[in-house]
C-alpha positions in Angstrom: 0.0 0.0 0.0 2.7 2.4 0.7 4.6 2.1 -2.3 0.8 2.3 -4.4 1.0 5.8 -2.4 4.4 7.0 -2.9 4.3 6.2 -6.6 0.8 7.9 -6.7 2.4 11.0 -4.8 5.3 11.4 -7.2 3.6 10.9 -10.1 0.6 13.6 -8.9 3.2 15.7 -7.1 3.8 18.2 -10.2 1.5 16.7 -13.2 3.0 17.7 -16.5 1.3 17.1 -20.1 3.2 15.6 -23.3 3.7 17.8 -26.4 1.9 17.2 -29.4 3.2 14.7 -31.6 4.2 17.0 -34.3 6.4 19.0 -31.9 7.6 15.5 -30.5 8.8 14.9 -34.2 9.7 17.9 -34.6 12.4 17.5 -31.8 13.0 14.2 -33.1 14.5 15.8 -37.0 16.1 18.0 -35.4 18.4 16.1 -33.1 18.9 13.7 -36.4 19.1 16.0 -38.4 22.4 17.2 -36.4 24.0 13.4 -36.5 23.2 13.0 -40.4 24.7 15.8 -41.1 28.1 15.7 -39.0 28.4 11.9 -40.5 27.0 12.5 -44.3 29.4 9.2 -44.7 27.9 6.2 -42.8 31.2 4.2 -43.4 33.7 6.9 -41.6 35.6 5.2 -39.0 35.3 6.8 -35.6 38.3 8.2 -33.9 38.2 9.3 -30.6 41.0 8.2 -28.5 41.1 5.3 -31.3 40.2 4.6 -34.5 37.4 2.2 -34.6 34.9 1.1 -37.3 31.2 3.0 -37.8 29.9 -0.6 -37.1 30.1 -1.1 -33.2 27.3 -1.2 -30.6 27.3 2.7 -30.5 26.3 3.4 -33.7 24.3 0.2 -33.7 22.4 1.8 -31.0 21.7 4.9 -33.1 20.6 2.7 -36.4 18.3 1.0 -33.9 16.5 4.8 -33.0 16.8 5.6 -37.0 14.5 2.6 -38.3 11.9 3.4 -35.4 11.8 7.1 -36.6 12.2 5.9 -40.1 8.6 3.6 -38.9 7.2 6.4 -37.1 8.5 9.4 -39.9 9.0 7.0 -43.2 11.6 9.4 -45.4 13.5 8.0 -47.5 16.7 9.8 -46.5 16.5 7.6 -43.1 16.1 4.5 -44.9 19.3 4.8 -47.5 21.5 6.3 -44.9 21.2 2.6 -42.9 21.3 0.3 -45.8 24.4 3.0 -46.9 25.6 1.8 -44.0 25.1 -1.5 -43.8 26.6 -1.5 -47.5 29.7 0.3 -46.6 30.6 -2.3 -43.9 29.1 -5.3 -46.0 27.3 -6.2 -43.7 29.5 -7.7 -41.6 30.5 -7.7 -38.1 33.5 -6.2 -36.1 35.4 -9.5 -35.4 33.9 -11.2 -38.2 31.2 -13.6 -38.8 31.9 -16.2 -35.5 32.3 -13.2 -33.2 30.5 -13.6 -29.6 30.5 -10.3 -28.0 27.7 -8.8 -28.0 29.0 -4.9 -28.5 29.8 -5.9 -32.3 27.0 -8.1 -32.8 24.4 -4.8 -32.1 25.0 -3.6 -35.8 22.6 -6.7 -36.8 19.6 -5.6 -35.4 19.3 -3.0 -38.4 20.7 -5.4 -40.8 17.8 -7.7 -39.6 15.4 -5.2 -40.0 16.7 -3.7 -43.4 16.1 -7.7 -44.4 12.6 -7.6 -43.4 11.7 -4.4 -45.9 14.3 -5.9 -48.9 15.1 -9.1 -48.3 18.3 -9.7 -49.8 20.4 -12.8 -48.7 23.8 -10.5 -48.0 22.2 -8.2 -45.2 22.0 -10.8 -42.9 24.3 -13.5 -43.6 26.8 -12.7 -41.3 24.2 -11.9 -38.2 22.8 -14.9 -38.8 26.3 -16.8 -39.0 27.4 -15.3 -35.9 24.3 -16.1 -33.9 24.1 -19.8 -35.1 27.2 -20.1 -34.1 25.9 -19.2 -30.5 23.0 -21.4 -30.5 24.6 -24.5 -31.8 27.4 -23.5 -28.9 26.9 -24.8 -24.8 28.4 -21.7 -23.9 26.3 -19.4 -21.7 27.9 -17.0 -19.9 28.8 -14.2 -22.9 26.7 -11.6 -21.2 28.5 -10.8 -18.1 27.7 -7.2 -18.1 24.3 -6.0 -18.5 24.4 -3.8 -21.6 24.8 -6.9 -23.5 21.5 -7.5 -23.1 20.5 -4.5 -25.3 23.1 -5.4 -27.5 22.5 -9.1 -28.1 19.2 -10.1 -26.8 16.6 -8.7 -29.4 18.9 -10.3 -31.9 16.8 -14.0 -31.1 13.6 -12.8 -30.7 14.3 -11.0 -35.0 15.6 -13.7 -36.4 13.2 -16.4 -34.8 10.2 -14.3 -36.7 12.4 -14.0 -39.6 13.0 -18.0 -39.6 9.9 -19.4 -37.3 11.3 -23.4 -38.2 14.0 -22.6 -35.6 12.5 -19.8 -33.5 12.4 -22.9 -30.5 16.1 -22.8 -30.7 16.4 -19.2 -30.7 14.1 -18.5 -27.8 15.9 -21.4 -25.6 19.4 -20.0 -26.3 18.3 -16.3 -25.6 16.7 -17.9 -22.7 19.5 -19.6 -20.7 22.3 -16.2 -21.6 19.9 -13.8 -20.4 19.0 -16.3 -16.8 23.1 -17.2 -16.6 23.2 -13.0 -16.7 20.4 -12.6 -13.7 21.4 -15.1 -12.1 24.5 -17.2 -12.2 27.3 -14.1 -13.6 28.5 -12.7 -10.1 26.2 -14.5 -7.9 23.3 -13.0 -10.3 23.5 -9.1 -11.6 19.3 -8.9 -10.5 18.6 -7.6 -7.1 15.3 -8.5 -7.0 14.7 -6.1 -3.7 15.6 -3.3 -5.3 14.3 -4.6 -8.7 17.6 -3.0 -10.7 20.9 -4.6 -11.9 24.4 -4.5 -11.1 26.4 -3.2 -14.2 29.2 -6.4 -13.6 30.2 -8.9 -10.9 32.7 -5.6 -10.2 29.6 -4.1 -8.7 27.7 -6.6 -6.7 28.0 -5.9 -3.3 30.6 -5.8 -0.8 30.8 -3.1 -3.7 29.5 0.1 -2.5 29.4 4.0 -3.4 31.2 6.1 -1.4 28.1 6.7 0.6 27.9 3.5 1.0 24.7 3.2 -1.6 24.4 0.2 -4.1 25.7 1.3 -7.6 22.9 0.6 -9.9 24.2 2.4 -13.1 21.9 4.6 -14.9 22.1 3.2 -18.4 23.2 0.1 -17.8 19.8 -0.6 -16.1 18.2 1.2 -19.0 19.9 -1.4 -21.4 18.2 -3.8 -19.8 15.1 -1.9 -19.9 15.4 -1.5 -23.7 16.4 -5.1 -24.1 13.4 -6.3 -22.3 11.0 -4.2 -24.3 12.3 -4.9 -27.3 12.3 -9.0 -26.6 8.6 -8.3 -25.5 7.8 -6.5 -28.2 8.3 -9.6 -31.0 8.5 -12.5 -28.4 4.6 -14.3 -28.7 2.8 -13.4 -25.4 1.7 -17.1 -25.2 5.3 -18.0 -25.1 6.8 -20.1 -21.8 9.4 -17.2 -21.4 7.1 -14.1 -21.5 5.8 -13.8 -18.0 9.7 -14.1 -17.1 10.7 -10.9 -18.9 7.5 -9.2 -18.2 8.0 -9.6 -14.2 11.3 -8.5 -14.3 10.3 -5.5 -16.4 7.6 -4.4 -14.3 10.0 -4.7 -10.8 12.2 -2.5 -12.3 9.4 0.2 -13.4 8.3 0.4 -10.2 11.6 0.9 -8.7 12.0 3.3 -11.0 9.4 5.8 -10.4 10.4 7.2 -6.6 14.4 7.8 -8.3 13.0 10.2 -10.5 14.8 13.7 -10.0 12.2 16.5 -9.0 13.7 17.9 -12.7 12.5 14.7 -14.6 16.1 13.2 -15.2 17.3 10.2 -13.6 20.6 10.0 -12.0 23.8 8.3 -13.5 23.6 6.6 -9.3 20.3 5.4 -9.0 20.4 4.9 -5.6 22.8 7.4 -4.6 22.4 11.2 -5.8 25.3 12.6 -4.2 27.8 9.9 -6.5 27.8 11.9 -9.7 24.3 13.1 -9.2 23.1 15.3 -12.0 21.0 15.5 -15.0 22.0 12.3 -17.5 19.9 12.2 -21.0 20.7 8.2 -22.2 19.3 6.2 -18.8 16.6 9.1 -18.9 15.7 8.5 -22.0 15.9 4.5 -22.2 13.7 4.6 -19.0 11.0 6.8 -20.7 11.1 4.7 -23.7 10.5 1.1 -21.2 7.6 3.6 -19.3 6.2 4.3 -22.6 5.9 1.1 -23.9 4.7 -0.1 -21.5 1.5 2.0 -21.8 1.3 1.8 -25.0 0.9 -2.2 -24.2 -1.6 -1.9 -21.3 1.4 -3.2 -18.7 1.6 0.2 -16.9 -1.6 2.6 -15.3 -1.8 5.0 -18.2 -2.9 7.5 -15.0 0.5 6.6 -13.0 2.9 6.9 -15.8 2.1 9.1 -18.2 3.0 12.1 -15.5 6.1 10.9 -15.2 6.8 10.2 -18.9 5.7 13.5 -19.9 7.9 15.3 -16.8 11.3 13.5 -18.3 10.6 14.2 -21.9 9.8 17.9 -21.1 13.0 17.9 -19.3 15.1 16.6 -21.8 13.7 18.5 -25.0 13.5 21.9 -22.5 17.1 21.2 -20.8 19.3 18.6 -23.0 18.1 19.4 -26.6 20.3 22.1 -27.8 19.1 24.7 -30.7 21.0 23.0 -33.3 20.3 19.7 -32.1 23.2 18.2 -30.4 22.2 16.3 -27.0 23.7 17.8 -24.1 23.7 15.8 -20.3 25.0 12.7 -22.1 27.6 10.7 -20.1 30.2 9.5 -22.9 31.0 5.7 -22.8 31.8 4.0 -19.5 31.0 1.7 -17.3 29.6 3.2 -13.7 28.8 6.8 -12.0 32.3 7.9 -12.4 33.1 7.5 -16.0 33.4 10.7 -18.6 32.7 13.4 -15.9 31.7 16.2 -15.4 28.8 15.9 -17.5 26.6 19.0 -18.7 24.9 21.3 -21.4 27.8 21.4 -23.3 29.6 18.8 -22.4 30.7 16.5 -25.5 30.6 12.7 -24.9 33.1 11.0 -26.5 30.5 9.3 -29.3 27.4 10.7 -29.9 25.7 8.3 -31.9 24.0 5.9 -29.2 22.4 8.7 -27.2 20.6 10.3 -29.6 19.3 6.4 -30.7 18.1 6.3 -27.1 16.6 10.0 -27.6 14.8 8.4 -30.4 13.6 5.3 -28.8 11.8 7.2 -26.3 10.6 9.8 -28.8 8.7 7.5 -31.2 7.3 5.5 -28.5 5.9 8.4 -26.9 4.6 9.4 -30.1 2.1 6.2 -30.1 0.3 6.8 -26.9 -3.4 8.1 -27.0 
């Protein structure tokens, strides 16, 4: 009963009302507007303190947040800049077509869905290679940090629909990574009490903040968020697995609610605002996205939610959204609290690419509620 209240209270405390959808979209071109323009060359290799190729998991991120705007905004432009970029990299993999991590296997969620418009054998022979080669493997333990399940997860759930004869094997392989992840990986990254994830075994507890808090990263609890909705999103609702992912998702929405910031950020320290605490745009925005869904699909009390939804979207397109488009209050890449501060308005994180994909994830799903 208590928590019923203290989500009611924070949700009522300061109710806020979503923009029309055209000036949702509105925001939405603008911010990719800015990244298509400062990359016109899908195939550019991205050098920051390295040169690394345009095909990794943070620009697989963004891809993801470009074929849901291309979905929700269908110009053409969108459409040939991923299959231009799927074409300049061949639509291969970082590692090649028997690699197992998950950050270079994130590229083949686009390549997957590219298939499904123009089905042409090329775009997803390699994904497919790569995650056969997982399912005919015994090995289960590839996701030992969380983010992994954004990266890899949805991966099973696209190419069981796009091959249904071997979807069974596909949902039982997803299956047994994502429970050795929860569960087994450093005594299980879950913390059912608190309903949010450790990033790694690093962070599991004797680990502590330095005010003595659990560190439950921002994003790396929106990853899983994002993982989870996307899995639940293609996975049949009648499936054996469902209810697993759907409990899980709904512990960690309503542990979510009460760490909303008064603003309508969320903190890079969930538990802990004094460790880093401050405005951060990519868990924000993944954890609108999971609230929105999650409306959208009758999980969540449209009543509850869609104060809260409305209060972090406000805040980012008010306080994060700059005039030419460029995100500010994103935490470059890392791994906890700690990593690429100070973070601000115009601080520049050190890629770009999978923030504003999480911007746009949250965007377009806010653009289907009623």
């Amino acid at each position: 009963m208590f928590s019923f209240i203290l989500i009611f209270s924070v949700a009522q405390a300061k109710p806020e009302k979503l923009p029309s959808k055209k000036k949702i979209l509105k925001t939405l071109r603008l911010t990719n507007d800015y990244f298509m323009q400062k990359w016109p060359d899908p195939g550019k290799e991205i050098v920051t303190n390295k040169t690394r190729p345009s095909n990794i998991w943070t620009r697989g991120i963004y891809y993801i947040g470009l074929m849901e705007l291309y979905r929700t905004d269908p110009q053409q432009r969108y459409y040939d800049y991923a299959v231009d970029w799927g074409q300049k990299h061949k639509w291969g993999l970082t590692g090649g077509d028997h690699i197992r991590h998950a950050d270079y296997q994130t590229a083949g969620q686009t390549y997957i869905d590219l298939y499904k418009i123009d089905p042409k054998p090329e775009r997803i022979r390699s994904i497919k290679a790569s995650m056969d080669n997982m399912v005919n493997s015994t090995k289960v333990d590839d996701w030992d940090w969380i983010d992994a399940l954004m990266m890899a997860m949805p991966l099973y759930t696209q190419l069981a629909q796009v091959y249904p004869e071997s979807a069974d094997s596909y949902y039982k392989k997803m299956h047994e990574m994502y429970l050795a992840t929860k569960n087994q990986i450093g005594g299980g990254l879950y913390n059912q009490e608190h309903g949010l994830w450790w990033r790694d075994k690093d962070f599991v507890p004797p680990m502590k903040s330095p005010n003595g808090k659990d560190i439950y990263w921002s994003r790396g609890n929106g990853w899983v968020v994002g993982a989870l909705v996307r899995v639940m999103s293609m996975l049949p609702k009648d499936h054996p697995n469902y209810q697993e992912y759907q409990k899980t998702y709904l512990e960690m929405m309503k542990a979510l609610v009460p760490l909303q910031r008064e603003d309508g950020f969320w903190n890079v320290s969930l538990h802990d605002p004094n460790h880093f605490g401050g405005k951060e745009t990519s868990g924000t925005a993944l954890f609108t996205y999971g609230m929105a869904w999650g409306v959208n699909n009758g999980l969540l009390d449209k009543k509850v939610y869609t104060p809260i939804i409305a209060k972090a979207w406000n805040a980012m397109t008010k306080e994060a959204v700059h005039p030419n488009g460029f995100l500010g209050y994103l935490q470059g890449t890392g791994k906890e609290p700690k990593d690429s501060q100070p973070v601000s308005y115009t601080s520049k994180p050190d890629f770009e690419d999978y923030g504003l994909g999480c911007f746009l994830l949250a965007g377009t799903e806010i653009m289907k509620m009623k």
